[in-house]
C-alpha positions in Angstrom: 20.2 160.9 180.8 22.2 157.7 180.3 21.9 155.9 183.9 24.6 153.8 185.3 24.4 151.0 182.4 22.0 151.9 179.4 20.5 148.5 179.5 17.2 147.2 178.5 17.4 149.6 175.5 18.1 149.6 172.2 22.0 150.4 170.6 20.2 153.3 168.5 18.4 155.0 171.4 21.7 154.5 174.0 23.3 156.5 170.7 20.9 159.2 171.3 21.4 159.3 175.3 24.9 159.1 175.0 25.3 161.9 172.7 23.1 164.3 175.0 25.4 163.2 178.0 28.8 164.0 176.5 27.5 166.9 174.7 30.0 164.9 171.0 28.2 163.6 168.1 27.8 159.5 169.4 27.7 157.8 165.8 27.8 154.3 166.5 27.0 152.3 169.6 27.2 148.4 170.4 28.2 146.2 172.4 28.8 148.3 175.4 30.9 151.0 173.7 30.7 153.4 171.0 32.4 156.2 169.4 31.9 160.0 169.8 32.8 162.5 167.7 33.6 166.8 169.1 32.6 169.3 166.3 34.8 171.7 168.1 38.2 169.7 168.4 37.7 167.3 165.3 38.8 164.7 167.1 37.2 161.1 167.7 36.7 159.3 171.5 35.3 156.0 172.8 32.8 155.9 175.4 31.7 153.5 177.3 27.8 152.7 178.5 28.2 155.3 181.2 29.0 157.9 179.0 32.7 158.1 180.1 35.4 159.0 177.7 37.6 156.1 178.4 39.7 157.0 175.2 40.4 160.2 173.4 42.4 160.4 169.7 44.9 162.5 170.0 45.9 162.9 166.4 44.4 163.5 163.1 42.8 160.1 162.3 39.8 158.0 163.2 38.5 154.8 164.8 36.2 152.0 163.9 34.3 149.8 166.2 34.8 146.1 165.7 33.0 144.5 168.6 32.7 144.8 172.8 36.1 146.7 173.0 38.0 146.6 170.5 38.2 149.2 168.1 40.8 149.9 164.5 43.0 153.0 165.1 43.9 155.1 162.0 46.3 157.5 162.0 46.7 160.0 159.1 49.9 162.0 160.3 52.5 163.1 157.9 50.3 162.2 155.1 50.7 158.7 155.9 48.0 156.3 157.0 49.0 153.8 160.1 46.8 151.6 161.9 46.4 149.7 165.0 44.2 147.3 167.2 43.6 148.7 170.3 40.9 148.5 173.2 39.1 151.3 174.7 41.6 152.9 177.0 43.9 152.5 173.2 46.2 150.0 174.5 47.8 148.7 171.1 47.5 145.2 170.9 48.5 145.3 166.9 50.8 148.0 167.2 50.2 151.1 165.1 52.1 150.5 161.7 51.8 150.8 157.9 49.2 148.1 157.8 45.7 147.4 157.0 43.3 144.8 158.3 41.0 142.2 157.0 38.0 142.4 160.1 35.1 140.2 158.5 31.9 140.9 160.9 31.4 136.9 161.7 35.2 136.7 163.2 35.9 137.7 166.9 38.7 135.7 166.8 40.9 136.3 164.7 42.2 139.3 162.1 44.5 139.5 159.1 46.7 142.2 159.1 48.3 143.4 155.5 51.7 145.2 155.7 55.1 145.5 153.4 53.3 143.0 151.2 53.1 140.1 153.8 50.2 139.4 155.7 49.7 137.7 159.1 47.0 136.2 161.8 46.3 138.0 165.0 44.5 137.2 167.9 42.0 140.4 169.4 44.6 140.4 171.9 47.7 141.1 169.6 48.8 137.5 169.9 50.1 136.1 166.4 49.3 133.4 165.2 50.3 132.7 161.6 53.5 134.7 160.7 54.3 137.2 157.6 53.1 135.4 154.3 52.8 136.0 150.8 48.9 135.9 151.3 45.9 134.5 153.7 42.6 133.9 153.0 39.3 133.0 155.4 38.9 129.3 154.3 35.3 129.6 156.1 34.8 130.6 159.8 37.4 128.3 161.6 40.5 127.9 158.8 42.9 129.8 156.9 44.6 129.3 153.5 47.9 130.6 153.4 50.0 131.5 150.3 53.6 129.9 150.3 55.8 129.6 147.0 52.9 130.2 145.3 51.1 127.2 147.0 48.2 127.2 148.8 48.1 125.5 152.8 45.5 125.0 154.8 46.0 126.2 158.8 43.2 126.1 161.4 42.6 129.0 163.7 45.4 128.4 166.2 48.2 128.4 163.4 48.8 124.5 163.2 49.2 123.6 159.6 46.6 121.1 159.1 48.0 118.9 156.3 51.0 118.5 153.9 48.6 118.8 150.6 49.5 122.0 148.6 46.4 123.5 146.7 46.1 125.4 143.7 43.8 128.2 144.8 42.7 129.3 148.0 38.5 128.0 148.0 36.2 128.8 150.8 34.1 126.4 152.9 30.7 125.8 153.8 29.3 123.0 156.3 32.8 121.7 156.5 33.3 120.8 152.5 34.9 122.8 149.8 35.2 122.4 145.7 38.3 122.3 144.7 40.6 121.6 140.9 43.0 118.9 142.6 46.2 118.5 141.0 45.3 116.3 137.9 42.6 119.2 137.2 39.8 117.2 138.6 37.1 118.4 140.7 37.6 117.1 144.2 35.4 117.6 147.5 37.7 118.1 150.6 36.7 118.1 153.8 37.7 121.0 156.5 41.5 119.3 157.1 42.0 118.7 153.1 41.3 115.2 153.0 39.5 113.8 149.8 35.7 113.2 150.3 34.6 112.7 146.8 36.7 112.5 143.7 34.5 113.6 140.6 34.6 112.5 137.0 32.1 115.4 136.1 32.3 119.1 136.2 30.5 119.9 139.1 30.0 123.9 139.9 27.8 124.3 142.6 27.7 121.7 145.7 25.5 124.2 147.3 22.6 121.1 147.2 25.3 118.3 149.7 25.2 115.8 149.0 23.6 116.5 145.4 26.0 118.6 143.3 24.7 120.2 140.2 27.2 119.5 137.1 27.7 121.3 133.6 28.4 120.1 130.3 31.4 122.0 128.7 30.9 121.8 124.9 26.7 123.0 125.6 26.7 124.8 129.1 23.3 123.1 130.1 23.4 121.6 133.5 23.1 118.2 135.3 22.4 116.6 138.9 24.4 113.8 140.4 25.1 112.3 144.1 28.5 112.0 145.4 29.2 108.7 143.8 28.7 110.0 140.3 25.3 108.5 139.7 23.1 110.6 137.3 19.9 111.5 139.0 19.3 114.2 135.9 20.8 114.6 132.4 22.5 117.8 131.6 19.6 119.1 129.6 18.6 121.7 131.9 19.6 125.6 131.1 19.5 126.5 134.7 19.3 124.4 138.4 19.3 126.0 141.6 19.1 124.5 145.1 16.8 126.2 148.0 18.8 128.7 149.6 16.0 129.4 152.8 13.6 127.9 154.3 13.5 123.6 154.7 15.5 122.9 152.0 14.2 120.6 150.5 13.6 120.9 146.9 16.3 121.6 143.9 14.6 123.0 140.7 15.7 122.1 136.8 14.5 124.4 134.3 14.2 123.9 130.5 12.1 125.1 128.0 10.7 127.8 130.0 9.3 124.6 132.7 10.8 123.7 136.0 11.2 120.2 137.0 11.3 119.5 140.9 13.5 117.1 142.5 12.3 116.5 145.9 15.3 115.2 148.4 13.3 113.2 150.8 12.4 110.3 148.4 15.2 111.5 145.4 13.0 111.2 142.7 12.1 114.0 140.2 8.4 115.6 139.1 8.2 117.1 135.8 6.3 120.6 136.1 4.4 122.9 133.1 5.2 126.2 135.0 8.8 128.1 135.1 8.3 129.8 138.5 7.3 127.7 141.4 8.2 128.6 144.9 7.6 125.8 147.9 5.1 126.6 150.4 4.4 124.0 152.9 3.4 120.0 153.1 4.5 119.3 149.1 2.5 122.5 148.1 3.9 125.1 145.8 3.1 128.8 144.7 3.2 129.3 141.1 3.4 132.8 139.1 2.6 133.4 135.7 4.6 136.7 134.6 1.8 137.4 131.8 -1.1 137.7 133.9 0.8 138.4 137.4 -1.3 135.8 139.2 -0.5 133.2 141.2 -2.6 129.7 142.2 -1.1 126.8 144.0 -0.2 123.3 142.6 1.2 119.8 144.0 4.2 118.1 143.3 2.9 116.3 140.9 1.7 119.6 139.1 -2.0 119.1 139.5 -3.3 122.9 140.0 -4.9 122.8 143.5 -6.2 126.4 143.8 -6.8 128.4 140.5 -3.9 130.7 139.2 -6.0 134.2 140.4 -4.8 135.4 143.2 -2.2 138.4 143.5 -0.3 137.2 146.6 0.2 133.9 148.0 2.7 133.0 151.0 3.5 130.2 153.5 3.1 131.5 157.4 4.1 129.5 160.2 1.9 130.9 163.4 2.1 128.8 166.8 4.1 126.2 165.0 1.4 125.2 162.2 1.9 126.0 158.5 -0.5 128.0 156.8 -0.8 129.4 153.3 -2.0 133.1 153.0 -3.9 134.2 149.4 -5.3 137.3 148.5 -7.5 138.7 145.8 -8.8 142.0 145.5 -10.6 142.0 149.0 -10.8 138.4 149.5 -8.1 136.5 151.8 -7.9 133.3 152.7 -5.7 131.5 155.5 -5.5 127.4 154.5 -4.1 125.2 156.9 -2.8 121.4 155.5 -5.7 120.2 154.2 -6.2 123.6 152.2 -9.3 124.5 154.4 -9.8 128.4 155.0 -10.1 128.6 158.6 -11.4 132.6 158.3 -14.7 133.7 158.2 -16.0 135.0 155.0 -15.2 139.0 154.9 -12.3 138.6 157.5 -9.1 140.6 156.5 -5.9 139.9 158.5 -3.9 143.4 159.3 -1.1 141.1 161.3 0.8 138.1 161.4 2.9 136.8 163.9 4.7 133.7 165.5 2.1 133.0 168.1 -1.0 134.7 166.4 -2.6 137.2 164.1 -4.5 140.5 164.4 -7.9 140.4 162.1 -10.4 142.8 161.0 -13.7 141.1 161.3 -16.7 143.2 161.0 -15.2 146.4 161.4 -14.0 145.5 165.1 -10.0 144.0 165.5 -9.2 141.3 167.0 -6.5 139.0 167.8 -7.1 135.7 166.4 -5.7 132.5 167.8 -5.1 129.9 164.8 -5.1 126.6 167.2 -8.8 126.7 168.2 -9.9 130.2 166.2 -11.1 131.8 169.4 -10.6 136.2 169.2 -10.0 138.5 171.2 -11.1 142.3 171.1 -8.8 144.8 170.4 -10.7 147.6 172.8 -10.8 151.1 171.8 -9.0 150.6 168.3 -11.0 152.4 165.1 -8.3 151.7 162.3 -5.6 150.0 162.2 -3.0 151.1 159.0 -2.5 148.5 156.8 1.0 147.1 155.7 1.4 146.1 152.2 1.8 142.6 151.8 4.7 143.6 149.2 6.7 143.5 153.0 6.7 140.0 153.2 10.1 138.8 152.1 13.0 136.3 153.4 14.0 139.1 155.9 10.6 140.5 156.8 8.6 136.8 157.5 6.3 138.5 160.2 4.6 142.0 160.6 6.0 145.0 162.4 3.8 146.0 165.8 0.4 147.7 164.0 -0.3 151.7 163.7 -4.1 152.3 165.3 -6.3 155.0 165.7 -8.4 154.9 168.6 -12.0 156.1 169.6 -10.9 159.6 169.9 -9.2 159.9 166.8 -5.2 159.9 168.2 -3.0 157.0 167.0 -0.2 155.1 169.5 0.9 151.6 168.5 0.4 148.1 169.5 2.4 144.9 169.6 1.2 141.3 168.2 -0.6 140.6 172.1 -2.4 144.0 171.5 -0.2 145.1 174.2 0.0 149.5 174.5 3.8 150.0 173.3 3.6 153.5 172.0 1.0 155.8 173.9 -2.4 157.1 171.6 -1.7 160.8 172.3 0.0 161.2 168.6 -2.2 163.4 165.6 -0.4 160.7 163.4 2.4 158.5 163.1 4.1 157.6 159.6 5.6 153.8 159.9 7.7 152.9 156.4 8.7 150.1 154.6 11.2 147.1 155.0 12.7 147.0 158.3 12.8 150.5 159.3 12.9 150.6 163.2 11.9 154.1 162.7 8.6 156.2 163.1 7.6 160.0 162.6 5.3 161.4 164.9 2.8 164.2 164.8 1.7 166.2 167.7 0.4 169.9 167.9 1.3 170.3 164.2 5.0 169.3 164.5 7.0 165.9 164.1 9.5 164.1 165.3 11.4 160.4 165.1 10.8 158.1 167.5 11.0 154.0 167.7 9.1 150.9 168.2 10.0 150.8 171.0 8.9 154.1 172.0 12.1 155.9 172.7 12.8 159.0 171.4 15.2 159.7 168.7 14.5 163.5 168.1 12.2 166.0 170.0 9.0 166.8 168.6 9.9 170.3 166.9 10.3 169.9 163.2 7.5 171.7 160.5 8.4 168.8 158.0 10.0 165.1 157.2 10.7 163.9 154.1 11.7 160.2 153.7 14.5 159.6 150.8 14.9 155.6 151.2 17.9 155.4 153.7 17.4 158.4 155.6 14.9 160.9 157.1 15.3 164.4 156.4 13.8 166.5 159.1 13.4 170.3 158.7 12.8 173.3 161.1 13.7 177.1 160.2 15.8 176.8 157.4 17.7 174.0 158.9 17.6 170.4 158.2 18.8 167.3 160.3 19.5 163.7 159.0 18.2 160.3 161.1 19.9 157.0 159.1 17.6 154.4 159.9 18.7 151.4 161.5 17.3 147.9 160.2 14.3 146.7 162.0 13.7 142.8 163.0 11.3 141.6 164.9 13.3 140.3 167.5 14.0 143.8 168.7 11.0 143.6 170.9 9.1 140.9 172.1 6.1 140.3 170.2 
């Protein structure tokens, strides 16, 4: 059961503890609080880490969990839908009225609440802040616009109106600037209090590339690249140009005629390329993918091809700080550190990669493999480890999940990246899936179950069959079937 604080455990398994302690369906829990719901009285509760009911509903309605302890309260009495802020004792800090509210997950601050047509700025502790207006808007994570006479102001997040200037639409900001159609029906760059940064005599759309803004012709569409001051660093020839969104940033590509040119920020100049998909890997090298053949080979910035255009997967890896790129071909893999040198052995295959180091298969023995002076040690007592698919490997997913072994004696259990026990080997099998799915079915005397990486359980082992349909596990026993939603996995969830 759920000790005195469920700590040093994760949200989804304190769901599971919580909901055997207070005998209610517990379908959400963070933050030290979550929400429990009784089949028997149809009514919703909060409870707290302990598994006390701090706060019971005591009409027909519902509650939603914003953070720590505050929670929306909906009332559906009389046919008619109220709400309310309140904590987890359900104090009303916004008192409970005709009124919706505008909660967006990166605010703890600060809430819109809709109501009669006006809308207004809260506080989390019912304080307001910006009285009833025609409309408000998030102008980014620290500013509002607010709608007046049908004019736009900018407030910060205490209320204070930040300048006299009346805007035309309400525009959202990122890294302090915002695009805006001033008043002479000019693109303008503002800065967070509304002052002018850069007039501009183009039409810039996207300034997503600061302090390089990507233009567009009107009468053609194509696009064009300029600084702040309005100096042309490309024509608008190109049908498409789009900044790096991840990664270093450092690189803005300009495509025409099915070939991407790259303009490289660090010395501003621009390298003409004859392939349309390149993707940047590491020190000025780039991955480039022919559709046709669905191959991929690595080039320079200059476009010379460096490695041939064979292989079927190529990615960049960072492991103990130090860039690597990854390729593989049928059964041959490479790892290439910055000089492009393969620093495997011939026949190695890697089954993990991680921040500080990877997991091989070398010689039908695993071992981990430490890149900085590519010393190994043995993985004792493993016989197979599962493979991954390297189809995992995305922006979310930049490292492995903990592996799925067999051991000697033919039972599986699961190890992190230190090759460090974290589920037991006493399983027949266990099923690990794709993505980020923190979940794992187990097998044991013929039957299954859900458990976690981090080797807490999330159902008892008694189920005859799973079946996995994307989003949720379907678990069945006797004619009856019972739903786990899987949580998203990172890798930060345990230490590695």
């Amino acid at each position: 059961m759920c000790s005195a604080v469920c700590m040093g455990q994760t949200n989804q398994y304190t769901k599971v503890l919580l909901s055997k302690k207070t005998g209610k369906e517990v379908s959400s829990y963070s933050d030290g609080f979550g929400i429990a719901y009784d089949p028997v009285s149809k009514k919703q509760s909060i409870v707290d880490a302990k598994g006390n009911i701090t706060f019971e509903l005591p009409y027909r309605g519902g509650l939603s969990h914003i953070f720590k302890n505050r929670f929306i309260l909906y009332s559906e009495e009389e046919s008619k839908r109220k709400s309310a802020i309140i904590d987890e004792k359900g104090n009303e800090l916004v008192p409970l009225d005709d009124q919706d509210f505008n909660t967006p997950w990166w605010s703890k601050e600060r809430i819109i609440a809709s109501k009669q047509g006006k809308e207004a700025v809260y506080d989390y502790n019912g304080k307001l802040i910006i009285p009833d207006s025609d409309k408000i808007r998030f102008a980014g994570k620290d500013a509002f616009f607010v709608l007046k006479d049908k004019k736009w102001i900018l407030y910060d997040f205490n209320g204070k109106q930040l300048s006299d200037r009346e805007f035309k639409d309400d525009y959202n900001f990122e890294n302090g600037r915002a695009l805006i159609l001033n008043e002479e029906n000019q693109k303008e760059i503002i800065g967070k209090n509304g002052q002018t940064l850069h007039q501009l005599s183009k039409n810039v759309v996207d300034i997503n590339a600061y302090p390089y803004l990507i233009t567009q012709n009107k009468s053609t569409g194509k696009y064009g690249l300029i600084d702040p001051e309005g100096n042309i660093i490309a024509d608008e020839i190109y049908s498409d140009i789009t900044p790096e969104y991840f990664g270093k940033k450092e690189y803005i590509y300009l495509t025409k005629s099915n070939k991407t040119t790259v303009f490289n920020k660090k010395d501003q100049k621009l390298y003409p390329n004859n392939y349309k998909y390149l993707y940047a890997l590491s020190n000025q090298f780039f991955r480039v993918y022919s559709d046709k053949t669905d191959q991929s080979g690595i080039v320079d910035l200059n476009g010379n091809m460096v490695i041939p255009q064979e292989y079927s997967f190529i990615k960049n890896f960072t492991v103990s700080g130090k860039d690597f790129i990854y390729l593989k071909k049928g059964n041959d893999e490479k790892l290439l550190d910055k000089e492009l040198r393969n620093i495997l052995n011939e026949g190695d295959q890697i089954v993990g990669f991680y921040p500080e180091n990877l997991i091989i298969k070398r010689q039908d023995q695993y071992y981990r493999f430490l890149v900085s002076n590519k010393s190994t040690v043995e993985l004792k007592d493993v016989k197979q480890i599962k493979n991954q698919d390297v189809e995992y490997f995305n922006i979310l997913n930049e490292y492995s999940k903990p592996l799925v072994c067999m051991n000697n004696a033919n039972l599986y259990g699961i190890l992190d990246a230190k090759g460090t026990e974290i589920v037991p080997f006493t399983y027949e099998d266990i099923i690990a899936f794709e993505n980020f799915e923190n979940e794992i079915v187990v097998k044991k005397d013929g039957k299954y179950g859900v458990l976690n990486f981090q080797n807490e359980p999330i159902t008892d082992i008694i189920y005859d069959k799973y079946t996995w349909m994307k989003e949720v596990l379907k678990l069945s026993k006797d004619k009856k079937t019972d739903l786990i939603y899987f949580t998203r996995f990172r890798n930060d969830m345990i230490e590695l």
